[in-house]
C-alpha positions in Angstrom: -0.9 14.6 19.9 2.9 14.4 17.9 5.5 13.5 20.6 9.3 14.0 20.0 11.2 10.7 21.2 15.2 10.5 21.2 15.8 6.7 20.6 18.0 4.8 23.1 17.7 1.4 22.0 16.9 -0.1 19.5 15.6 -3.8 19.6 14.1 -6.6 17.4 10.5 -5.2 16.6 10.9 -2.4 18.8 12.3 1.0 19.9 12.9 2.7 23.7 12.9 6.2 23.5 13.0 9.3 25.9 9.9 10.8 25.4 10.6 14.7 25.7 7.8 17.3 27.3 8.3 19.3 23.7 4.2 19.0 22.5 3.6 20.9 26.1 6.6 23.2 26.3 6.7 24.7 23.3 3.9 27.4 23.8 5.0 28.2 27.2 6.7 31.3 27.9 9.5 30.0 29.7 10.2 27.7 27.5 13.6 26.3 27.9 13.8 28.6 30.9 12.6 26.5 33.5 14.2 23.6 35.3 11.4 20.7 34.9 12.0 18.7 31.9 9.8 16.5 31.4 11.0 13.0 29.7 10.2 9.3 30.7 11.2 6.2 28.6 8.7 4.4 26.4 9.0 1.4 24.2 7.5 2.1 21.0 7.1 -0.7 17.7 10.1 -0.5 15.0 8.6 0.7 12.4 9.5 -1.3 9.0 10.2 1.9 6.1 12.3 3.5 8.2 16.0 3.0 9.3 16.2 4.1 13.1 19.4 4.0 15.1 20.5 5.3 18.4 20.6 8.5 19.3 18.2 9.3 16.5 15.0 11.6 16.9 11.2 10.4 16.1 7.9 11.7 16.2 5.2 9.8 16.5 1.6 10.5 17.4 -1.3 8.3 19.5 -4.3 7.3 17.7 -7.1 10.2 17.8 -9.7 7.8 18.8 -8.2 7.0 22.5 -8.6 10.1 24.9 -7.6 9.9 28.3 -11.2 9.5 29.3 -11.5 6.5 27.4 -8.7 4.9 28.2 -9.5 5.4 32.1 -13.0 4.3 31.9 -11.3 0.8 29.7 -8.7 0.3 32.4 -10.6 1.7 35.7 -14.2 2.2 35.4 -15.8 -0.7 33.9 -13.2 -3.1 36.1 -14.6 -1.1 39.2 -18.2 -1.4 38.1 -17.5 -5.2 37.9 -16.0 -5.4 41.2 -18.6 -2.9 42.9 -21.8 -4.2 41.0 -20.8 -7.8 41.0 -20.8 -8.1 44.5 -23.4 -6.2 45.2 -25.6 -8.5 43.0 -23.9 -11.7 44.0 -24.6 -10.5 48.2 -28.3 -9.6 47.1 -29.6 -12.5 45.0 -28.2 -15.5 45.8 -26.8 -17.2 48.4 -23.3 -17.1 47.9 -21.5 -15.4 50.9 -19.3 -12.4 50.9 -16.0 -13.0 50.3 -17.1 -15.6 48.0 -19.1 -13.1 46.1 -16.3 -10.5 46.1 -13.9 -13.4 45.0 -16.4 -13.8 42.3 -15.8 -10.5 41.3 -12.7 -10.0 41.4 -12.2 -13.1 38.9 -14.3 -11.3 36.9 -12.4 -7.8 36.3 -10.1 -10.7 36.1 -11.3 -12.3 33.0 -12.5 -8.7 31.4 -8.5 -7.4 31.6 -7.7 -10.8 29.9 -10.5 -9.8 27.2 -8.9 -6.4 27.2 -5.3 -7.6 26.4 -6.5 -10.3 23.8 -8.5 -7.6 21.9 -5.6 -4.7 22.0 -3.0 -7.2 20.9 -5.4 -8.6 18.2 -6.0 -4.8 17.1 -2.3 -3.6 17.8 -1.9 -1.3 14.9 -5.3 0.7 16.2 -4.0 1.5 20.0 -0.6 1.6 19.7 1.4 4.7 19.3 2.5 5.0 15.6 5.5 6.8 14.2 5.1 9.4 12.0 8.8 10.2 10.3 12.6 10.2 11.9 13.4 14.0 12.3 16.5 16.5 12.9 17.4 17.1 16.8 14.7 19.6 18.0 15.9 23.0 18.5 14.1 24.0 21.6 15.0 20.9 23.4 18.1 21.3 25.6 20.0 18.2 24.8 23.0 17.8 27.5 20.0 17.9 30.4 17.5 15.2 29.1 20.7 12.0 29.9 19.2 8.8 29.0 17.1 7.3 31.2 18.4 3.7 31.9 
């Protein structure tokens, strides 16, 4: 999905933006009508061919590959299942008590959000948002209301 970002800041190797609610909006009917606006600040990397400063406008898009789905069962289920099964197993086959076990466990998910964060920052380019040009000020975006979020 292609998000429209107003920069805020712009750092090092990196860019904070206000993500604007322009991707869902824009086929509503009351678009621009309504009183929810939908923006939230996200730091996105710099990217290198591009000149970007303040107050500028980006699009960028997530990677195809990482629904929502996936990206719950990475960061919930599987940690869950390791908490869940792993103590179930510990409790049932060996002699380990129950708190032990569920400490057990726990270190596990533990040690599997570690993998986690090792692999994603080995494979950066593949999960992170990436940008896809710098862009005019959207038209159907009302400006004055979005403020920056600090």
């Amino acid at each position: 999905m292609i998000e429209t970002a107003r920069v805020v800041k712009v750092e090092k190797n990196s860019i904070v933006v206000n993500v604007t609610g322009t991707s869902a909006c824009s086929s509503c009917a009351m678009s621009g009508h309504c009183a929810f606006t939908s923006s939230s600040k996200t730091i996105l990397p710099k990217p290198k061919d591009v000149e970007i400063k303040e107050g500028d406008y980006v699009e960028f898009e997530t990677p195809k590959h990482l629904s929502a789905t996936k990206v719950s069962v990475l960061l919930y289920g599987i940690p869950l299942i390791i908490i869940i099964g792993g103590t179930m197993v510990l409790v049932a086959f060996t002699k380990i008590g129950n708190l032990e076990s569920l400490g057990l466990s726990v270190l596990g998910a533990g040690i599997y959000y570690w993998i986690l964060n090792w692999y994603t920052k080995k494979h950066e380019d593949k999960y992170s948002p990436y940008h896809v040009r710098k862009i005019e000020p959207p038209e159907n975006i009302n400006i004055e209301r979005l403020g920056d979020l600090k």
